[in-house]
MDAnalysis code that builds the backbone (N, CA, C; Angstrom):
import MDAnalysis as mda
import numpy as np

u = mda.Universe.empty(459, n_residues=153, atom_resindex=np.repeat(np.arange(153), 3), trajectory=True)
u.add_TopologyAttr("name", ["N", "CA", "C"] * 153)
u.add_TopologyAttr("resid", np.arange(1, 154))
u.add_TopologyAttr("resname", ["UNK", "UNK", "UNK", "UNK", "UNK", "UNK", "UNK", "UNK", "UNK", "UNK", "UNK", "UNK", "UNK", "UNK", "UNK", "UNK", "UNK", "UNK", "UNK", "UNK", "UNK", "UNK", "UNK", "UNK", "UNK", "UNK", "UNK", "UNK", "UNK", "UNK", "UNK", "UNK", "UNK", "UNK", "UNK", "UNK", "UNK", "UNK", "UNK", "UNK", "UNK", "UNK", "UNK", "UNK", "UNK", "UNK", "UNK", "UNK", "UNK", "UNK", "UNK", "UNK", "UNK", "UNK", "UNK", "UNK", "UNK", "UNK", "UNK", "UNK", "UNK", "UNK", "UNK", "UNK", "UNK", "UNK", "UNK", "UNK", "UNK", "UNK", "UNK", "UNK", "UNK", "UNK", "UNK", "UNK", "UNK", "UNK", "UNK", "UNK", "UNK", "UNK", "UNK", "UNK", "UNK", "UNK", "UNK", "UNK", "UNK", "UNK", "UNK", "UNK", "UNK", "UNK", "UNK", "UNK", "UNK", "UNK", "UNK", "UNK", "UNK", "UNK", "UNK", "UNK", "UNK", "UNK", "UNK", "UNK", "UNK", "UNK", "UNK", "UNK", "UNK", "UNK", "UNK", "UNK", "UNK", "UNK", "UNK", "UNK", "UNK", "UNK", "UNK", "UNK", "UNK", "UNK", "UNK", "UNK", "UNK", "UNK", "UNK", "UNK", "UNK", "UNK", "UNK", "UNK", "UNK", "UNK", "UNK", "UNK", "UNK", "UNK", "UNK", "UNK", "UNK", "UNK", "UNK", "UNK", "UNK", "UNK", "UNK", "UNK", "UNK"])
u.atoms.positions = np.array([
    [-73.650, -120.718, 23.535],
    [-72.929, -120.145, 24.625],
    [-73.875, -119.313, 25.504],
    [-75.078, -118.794, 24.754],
    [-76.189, -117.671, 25.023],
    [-76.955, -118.528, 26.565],
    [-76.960, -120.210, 25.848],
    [-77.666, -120.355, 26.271],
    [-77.366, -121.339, 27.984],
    [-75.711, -121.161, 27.846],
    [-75.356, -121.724, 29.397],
    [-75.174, -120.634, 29.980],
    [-74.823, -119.325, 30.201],
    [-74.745, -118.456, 30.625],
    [-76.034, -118.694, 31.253],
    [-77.368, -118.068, 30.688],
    [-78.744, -117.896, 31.315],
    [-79.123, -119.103, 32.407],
    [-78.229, -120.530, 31.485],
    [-78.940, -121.664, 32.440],
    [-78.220, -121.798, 34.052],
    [-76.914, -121.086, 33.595],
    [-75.340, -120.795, 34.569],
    [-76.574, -120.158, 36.084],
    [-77.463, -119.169, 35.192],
    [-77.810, -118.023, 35.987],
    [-79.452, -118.470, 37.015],
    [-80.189, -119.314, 36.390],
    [-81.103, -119.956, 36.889],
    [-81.582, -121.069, 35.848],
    [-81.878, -122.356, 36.091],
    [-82.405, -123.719, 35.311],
    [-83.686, -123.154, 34.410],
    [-84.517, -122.466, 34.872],
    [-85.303, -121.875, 33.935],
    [-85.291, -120.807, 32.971],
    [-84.206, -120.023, 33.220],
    [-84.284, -119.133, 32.501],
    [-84.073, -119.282, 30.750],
    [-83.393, -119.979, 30.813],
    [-83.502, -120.345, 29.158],
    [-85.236, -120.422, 28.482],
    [-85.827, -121.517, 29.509],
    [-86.803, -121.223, 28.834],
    [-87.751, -119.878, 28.973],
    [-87.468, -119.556, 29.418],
    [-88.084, -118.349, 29.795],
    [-87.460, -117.177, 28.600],
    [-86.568, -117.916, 27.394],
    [-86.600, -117.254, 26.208],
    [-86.857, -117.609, 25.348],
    [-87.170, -119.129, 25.032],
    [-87.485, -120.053, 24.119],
    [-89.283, -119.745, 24.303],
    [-89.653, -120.113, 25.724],
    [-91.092, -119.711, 25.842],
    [-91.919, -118.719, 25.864],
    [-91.462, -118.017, 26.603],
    [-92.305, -117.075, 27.215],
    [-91.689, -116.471, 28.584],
    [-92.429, -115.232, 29.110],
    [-91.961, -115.040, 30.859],
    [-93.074, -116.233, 31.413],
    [-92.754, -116.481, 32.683],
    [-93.648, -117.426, 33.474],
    [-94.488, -116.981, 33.744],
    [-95.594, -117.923, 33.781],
    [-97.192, -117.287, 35.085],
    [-97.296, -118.403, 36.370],
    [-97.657, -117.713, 37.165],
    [-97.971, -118.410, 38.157],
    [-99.403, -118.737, 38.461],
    [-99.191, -120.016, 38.140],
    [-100.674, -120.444, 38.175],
    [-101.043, -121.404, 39.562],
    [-102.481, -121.438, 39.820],
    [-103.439, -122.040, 40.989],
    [-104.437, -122.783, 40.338],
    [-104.776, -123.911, 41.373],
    [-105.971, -125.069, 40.843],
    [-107.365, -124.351, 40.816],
    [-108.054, -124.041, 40.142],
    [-109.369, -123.057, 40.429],
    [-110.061, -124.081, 41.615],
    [-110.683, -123.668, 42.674],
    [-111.247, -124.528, 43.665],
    [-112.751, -123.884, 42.977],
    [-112.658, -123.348, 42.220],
    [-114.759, -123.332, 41.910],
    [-115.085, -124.090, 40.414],
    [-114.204, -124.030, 39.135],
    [-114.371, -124.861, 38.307],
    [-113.451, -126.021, 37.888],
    [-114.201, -126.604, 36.614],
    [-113.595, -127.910, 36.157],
    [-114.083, -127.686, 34.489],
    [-112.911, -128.678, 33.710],
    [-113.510, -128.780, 32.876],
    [-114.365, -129.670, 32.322],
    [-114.577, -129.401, 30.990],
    [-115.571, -130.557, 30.751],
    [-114.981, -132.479, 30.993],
    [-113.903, -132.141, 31.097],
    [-113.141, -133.723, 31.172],
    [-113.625, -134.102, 32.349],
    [-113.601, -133.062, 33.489],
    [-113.504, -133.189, 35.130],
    [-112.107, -133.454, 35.340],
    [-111.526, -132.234, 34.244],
    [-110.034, -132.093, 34.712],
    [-109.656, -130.877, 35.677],
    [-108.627, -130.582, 36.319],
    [-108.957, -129.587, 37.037],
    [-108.605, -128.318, 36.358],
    [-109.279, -126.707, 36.700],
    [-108.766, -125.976, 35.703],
    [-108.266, -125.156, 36.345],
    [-107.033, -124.381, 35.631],
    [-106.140, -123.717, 36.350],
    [-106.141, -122.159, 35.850],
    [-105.983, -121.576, 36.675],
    [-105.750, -119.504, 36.592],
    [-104.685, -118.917, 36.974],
    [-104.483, -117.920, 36.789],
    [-103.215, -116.811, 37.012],
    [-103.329, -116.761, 38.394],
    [-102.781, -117.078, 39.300],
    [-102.429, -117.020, 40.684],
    [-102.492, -115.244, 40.702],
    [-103.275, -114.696, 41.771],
    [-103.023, -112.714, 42.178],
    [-101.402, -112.409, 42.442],
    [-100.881, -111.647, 42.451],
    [-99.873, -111.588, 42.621],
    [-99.591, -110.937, 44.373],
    [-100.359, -111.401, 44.701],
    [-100.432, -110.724, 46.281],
    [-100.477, -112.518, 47.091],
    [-100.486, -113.211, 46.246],
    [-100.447, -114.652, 47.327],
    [-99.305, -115.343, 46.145],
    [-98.598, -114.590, 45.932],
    [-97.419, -114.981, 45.368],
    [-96.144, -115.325, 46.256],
    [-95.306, -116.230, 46.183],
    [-94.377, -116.215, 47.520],
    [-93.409, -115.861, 46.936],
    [-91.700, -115.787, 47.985],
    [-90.749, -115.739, 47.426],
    [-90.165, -116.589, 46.130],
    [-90.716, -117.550, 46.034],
    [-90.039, -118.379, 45.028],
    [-90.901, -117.857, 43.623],
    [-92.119, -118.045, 43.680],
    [-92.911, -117.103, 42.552],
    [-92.381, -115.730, 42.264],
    [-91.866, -114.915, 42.914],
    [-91.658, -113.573, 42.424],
    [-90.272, -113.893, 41.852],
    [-89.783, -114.445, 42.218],
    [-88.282, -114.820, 41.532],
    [-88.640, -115.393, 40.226],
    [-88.963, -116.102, 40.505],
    [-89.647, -117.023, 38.881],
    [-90.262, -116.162, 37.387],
    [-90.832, -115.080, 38.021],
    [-91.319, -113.791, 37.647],
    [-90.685, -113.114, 36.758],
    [-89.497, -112.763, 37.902],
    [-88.756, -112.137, 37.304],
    [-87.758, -112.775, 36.568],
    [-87.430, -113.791, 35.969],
    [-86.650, -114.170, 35.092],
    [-86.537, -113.705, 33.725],
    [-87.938, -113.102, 33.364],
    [-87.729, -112.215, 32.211],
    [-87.209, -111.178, 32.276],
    [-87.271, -110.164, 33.404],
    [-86.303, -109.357, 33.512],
    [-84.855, -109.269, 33.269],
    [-84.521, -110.095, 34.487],
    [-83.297, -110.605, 34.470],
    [-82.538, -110.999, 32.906],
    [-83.298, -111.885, 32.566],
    [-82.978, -112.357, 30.733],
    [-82.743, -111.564, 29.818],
    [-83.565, -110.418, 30.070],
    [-83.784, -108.916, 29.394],
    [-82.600, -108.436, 29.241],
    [-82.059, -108.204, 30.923],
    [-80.904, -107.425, 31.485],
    [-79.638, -108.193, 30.633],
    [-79.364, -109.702, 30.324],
    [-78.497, -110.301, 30.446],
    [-78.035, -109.872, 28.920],
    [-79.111, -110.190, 28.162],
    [-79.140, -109.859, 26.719],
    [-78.672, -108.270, 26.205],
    [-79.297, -107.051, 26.848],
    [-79.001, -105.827, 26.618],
    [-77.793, -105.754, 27.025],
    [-76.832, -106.601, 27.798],
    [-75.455, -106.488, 28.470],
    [-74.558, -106.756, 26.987],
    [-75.115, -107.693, 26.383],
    [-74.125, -108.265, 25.091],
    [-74.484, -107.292, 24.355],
    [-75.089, -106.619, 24.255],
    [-75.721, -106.040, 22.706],
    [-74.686, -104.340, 22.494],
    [-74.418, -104.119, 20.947],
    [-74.075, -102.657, 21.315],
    [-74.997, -101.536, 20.803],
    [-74.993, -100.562, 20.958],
    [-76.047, -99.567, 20.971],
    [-77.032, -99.612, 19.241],
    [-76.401, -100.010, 18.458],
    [-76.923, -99.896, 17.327],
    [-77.739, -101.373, 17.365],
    [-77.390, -102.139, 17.429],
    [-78.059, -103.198, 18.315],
    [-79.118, -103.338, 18.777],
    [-79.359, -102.763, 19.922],
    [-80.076, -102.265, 21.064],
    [-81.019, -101.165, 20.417],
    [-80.673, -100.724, 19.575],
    [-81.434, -99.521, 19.218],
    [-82.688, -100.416, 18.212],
    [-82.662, -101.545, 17.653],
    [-83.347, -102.510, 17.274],
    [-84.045, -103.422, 17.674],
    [-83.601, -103.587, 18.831],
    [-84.830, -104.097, 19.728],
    [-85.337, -103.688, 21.053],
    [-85.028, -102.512, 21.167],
    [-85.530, -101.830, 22.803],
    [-87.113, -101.981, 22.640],
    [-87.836, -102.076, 21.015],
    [-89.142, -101.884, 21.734],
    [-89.585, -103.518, 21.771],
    [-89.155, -104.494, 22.103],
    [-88.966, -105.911, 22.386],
    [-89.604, -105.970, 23.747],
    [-90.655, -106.424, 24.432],
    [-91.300, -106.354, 25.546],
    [-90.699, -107.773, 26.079],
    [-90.192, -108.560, 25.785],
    [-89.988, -109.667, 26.668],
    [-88.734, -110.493, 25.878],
    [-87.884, -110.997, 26.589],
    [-86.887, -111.739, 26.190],
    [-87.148, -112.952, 24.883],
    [-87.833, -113.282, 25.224],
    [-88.474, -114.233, 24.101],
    [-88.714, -113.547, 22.622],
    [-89.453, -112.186, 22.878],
    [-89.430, -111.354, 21.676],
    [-87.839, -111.003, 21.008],
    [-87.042, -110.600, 22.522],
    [-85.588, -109.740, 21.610],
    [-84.944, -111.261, 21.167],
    [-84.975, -112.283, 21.705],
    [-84.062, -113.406, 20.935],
    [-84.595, -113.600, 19.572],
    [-86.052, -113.553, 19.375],
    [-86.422, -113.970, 18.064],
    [-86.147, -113.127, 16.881],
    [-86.074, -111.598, 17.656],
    [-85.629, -110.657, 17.074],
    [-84.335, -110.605, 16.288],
    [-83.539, -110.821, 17.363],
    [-82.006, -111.121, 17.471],
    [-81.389, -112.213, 16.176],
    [-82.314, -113.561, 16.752],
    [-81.842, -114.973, 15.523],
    [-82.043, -113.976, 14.329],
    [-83.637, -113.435, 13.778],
    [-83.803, -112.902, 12.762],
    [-82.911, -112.443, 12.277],
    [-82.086, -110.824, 13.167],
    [-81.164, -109.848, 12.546],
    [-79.962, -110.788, 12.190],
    [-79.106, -111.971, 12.946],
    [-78.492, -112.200, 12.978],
    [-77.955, -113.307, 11.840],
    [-78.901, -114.299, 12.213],
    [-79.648, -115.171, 11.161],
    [-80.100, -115.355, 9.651],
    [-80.926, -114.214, 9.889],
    [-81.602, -114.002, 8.307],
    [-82.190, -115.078, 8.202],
    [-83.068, -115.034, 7.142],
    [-83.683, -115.812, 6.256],
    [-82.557, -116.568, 5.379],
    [-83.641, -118.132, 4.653],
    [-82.959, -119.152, 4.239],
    [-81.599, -118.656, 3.148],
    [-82.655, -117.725, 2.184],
    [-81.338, -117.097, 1.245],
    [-80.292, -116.483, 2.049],
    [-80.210, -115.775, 2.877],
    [-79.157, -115.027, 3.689],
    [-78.236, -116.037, 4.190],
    [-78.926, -117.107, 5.020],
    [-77.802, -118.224, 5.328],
    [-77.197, -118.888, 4.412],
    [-77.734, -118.828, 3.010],
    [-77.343, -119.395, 2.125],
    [-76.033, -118.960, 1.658],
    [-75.852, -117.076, 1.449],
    [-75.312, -116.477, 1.082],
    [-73.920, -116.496, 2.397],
    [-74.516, -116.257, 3.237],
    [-73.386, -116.623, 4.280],
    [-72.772, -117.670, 4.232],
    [-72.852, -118.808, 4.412],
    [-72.106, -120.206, 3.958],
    [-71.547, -119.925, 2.544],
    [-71.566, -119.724, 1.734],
    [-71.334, -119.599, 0.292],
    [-69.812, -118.908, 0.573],
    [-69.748, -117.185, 1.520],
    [-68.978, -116.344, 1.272],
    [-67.745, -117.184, 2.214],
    [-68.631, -117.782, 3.768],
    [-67.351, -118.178, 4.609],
    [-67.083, -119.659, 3.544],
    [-67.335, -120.509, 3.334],
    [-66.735, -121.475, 2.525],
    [-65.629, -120.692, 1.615],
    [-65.984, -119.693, 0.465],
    [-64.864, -119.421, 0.183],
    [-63.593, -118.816, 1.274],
    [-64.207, -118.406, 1.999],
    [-63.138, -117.533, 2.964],
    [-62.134, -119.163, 3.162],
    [-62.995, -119.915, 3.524],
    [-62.280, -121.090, 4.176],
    [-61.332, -121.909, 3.199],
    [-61.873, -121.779, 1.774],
    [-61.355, -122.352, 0.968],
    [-59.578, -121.436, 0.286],
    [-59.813, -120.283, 0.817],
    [-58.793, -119.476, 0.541],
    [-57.939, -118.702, 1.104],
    [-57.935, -119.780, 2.523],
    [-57.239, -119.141, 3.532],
    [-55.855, -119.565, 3.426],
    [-54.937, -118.490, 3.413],
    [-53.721, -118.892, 3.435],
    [-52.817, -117.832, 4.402],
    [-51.984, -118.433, 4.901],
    [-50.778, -117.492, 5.874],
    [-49.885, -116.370, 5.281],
    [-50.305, -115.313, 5.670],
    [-50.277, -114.220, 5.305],
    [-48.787, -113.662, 5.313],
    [-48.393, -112.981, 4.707],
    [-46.596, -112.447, 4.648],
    [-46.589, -111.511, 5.997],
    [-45.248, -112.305, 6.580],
    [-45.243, -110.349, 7.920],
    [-46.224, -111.239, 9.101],
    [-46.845, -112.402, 9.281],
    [-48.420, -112.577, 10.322],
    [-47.675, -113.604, 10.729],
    [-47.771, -113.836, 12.237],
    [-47.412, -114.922, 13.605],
    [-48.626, -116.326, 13.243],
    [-48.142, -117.135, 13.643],
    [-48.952, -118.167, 13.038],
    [-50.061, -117.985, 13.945],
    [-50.039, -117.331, 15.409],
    [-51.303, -116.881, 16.204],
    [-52.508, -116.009, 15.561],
    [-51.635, -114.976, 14.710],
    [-52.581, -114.326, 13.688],
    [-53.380, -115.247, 13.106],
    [-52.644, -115.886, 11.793],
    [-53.524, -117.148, 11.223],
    [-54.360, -117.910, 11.611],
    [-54.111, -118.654, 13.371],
    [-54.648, -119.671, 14.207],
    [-55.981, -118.755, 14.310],
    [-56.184, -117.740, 14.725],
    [-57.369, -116.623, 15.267],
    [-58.453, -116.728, 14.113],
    [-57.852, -116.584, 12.696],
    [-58.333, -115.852, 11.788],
    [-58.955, -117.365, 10.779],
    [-58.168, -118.786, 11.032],
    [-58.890, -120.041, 10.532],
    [-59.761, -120.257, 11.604],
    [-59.708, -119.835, 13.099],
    [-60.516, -120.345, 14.129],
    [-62.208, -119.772, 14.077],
    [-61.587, -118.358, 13.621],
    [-63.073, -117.529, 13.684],
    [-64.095, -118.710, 11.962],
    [-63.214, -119.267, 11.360],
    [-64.111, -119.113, 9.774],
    [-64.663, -120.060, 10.272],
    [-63.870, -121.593, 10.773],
    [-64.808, -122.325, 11.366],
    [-65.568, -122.540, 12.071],
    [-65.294, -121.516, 13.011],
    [-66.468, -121.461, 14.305],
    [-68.219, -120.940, 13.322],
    [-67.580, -119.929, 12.641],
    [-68.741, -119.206, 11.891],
    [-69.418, -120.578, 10.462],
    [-68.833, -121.300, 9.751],
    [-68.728, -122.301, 9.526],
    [-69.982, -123.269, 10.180],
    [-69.183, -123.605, 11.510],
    [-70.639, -124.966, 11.866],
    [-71.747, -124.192, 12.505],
    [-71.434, -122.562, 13.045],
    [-72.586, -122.012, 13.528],
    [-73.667, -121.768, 12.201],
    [-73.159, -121.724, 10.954],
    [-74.028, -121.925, 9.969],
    [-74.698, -123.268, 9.204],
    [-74.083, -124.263, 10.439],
    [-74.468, -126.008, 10.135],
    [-73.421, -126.884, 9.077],
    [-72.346, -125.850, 8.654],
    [-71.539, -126.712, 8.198],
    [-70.642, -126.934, 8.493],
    [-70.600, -128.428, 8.998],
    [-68.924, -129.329, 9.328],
    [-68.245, -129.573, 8.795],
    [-66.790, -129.813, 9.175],
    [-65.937, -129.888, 8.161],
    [-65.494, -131.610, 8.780],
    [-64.554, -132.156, 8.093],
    [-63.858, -133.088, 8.107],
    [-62.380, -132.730, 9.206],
    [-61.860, -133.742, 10.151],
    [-60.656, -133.192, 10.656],
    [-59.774, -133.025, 9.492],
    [-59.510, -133.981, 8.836],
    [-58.555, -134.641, 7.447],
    [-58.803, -133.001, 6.856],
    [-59.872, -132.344, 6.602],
    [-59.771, -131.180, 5.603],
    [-59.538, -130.093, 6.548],
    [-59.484, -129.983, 8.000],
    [-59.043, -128.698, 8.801],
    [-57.721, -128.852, 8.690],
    [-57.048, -130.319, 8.809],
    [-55.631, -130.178, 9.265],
    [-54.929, -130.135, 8.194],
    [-55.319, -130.416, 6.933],
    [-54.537, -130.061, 5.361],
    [-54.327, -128.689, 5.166],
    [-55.369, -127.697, 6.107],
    [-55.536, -126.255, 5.407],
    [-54.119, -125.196, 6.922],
])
């Protein structure tokens, strides 16, 4: 979802968290390499145009978009994150974990899923919310279910 929002916001910006911020680069007109390929440098930022400074700034922007979702305890974990690319990797990490952690996560929502039942006193909207969240959390941890086994439960 992270990642149509950013693309919603400019075509590059995604990568511009997967990669890196951009550089703006120029053909060197004095060297080559050994191929007699041409070799390229960091463009000054004073013969930068409008479309380069925009481009630029997409890490900013990405920065901004990300600290918008986050809440302070959150945020308090990756403010010293210098570039968008850093706080996402940051982010998957906290969020993510390592292999055992996902492990342990699938393990707990499977049971959740396996022992979900409609609660005494609860609107079947309650229930609908509360099977919707296990599966969503479910394939965001790579596991699918069967329709045949959503619509039995």
């Amino acid at each position: 979802m992270m990642q149509a929002h950013l693309a919603a916001q400019d075509d590059d910006m995604w990568y511009v968290i997967i990669d890196s911020p951009m550089k703006i680069l120029k053909v060197s007109t004095t060297t080559t390499t050994t191929e007699d390929a041409l070799e390229m440098w960091e463009k000054p930022r004073y013969e930068w145009i409008a479309k380069e400074n925009r481009k630029t700034n997409l890490d900013n922007v990405a920065k901004d978009v990300l600290y918008k979702t986050l809440d302070k305890n959150m945020f308090s974990k990756i403010k010293s994150c210098s570039t968008a690319k850093e706080i996402w990797e940051k982010l998957t990490q906290l969020y993510v974990g390592n292999d055992q952690t996902k492990e342990n996560k699938l393990m707990v929502t499977t049971q959740k899923f396996d022992g979900i039942k409609m609660r005494p006193r609860k609107t079947m909207t309650e229930f609908d919310e509360r099977f919707s969240s296990i599966v969503i959390e479910l394939s965001t941890l790579g596991r699918f279910t069967t329709i045949e086994r959503l619509l039995s439960k």
